[in-house]
Every structure is written in structure tokens, then in C-alpha cells.
VOGU-3710 file (C-alpha; in Angstrom, 3 decimals, decimal comma):
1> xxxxxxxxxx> 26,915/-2,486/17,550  28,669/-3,235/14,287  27,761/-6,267/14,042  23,819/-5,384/14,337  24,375/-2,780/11,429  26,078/-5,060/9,134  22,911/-7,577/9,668  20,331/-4,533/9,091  22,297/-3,806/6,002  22,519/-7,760/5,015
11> xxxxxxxxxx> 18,912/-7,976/5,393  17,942/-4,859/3,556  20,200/-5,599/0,670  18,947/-9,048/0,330  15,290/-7,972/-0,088  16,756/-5,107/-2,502  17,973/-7,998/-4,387  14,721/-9,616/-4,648  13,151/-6,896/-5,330  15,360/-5,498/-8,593
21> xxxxxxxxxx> 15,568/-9,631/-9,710  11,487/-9,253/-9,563  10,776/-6,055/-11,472  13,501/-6,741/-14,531  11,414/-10,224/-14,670  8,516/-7,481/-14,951  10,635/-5,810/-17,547  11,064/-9,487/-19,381  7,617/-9,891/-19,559  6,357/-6,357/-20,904
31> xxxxxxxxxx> 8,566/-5,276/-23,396  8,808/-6,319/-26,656  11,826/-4,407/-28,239  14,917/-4,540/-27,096  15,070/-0,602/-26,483  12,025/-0,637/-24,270  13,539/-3,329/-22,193  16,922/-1,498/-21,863  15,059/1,493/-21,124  12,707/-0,376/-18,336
41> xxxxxxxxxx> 15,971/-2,394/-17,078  17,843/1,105/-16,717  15,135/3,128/-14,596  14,286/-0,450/-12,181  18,370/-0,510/-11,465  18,603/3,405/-10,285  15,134/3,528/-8,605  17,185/0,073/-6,832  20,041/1,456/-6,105  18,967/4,556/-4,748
51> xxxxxxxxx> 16,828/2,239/-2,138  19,960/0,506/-1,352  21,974/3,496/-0,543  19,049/4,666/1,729  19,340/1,006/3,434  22,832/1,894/4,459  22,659/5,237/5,290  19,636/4,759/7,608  21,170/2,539/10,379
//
């Protein structure tokens, strides 16, 4: 049974990854000051980590 969790979390964590490496491209793209993509950078990374911790916590 461990074993199947630790792939669950593998897999979710992986597309997490993909996802955050995505949106700060987003991020790279759209803003123009350095601020704004700081700012943009900082929400992507909790909103991301919060969908992380709910990858581990739901197996």
C-alpha cells in the first residue's frame, strides 16, 4: 500500500511541477516590472503549494 501512495504522490507532484513551471512562464510573459512579476511569481507559488499539500493529504 505504501508503495501505491508514494506513486499517487510522485505523479501528482510531477504535474504540480508542470503546472507552477507553466504559469511563472505566464508570469514572464505578462509583466513588465519587476514588482508585478514578484508579485505574480509569489501568489502562482502558494496557490501551488497549497495544491501540493492537498495531493498528499488526499491519498
Amino acid at each position: 500500500m505504501d508503495g501505491t501512495i508514494r506513486t499517487k504522490w510522485k505523479k501528482c507532484c510531477a504535474r504540480e511541477h508542470e503546472r507552477l513551471a507553466a504559469e511563472l512562464e505566464t508570469c514572464d510573459r505578462l509583466a513588465a516590472a519587476p514588482s508585478k512579476w514578484h508579485r505574480c511569481a509569489r501568489l502562482i507559488s502558494r496557490r501551488s503549494s497549497r495544491r501540493a499539500r492537498d495531493c498528499m493529504l488526499q491519498s
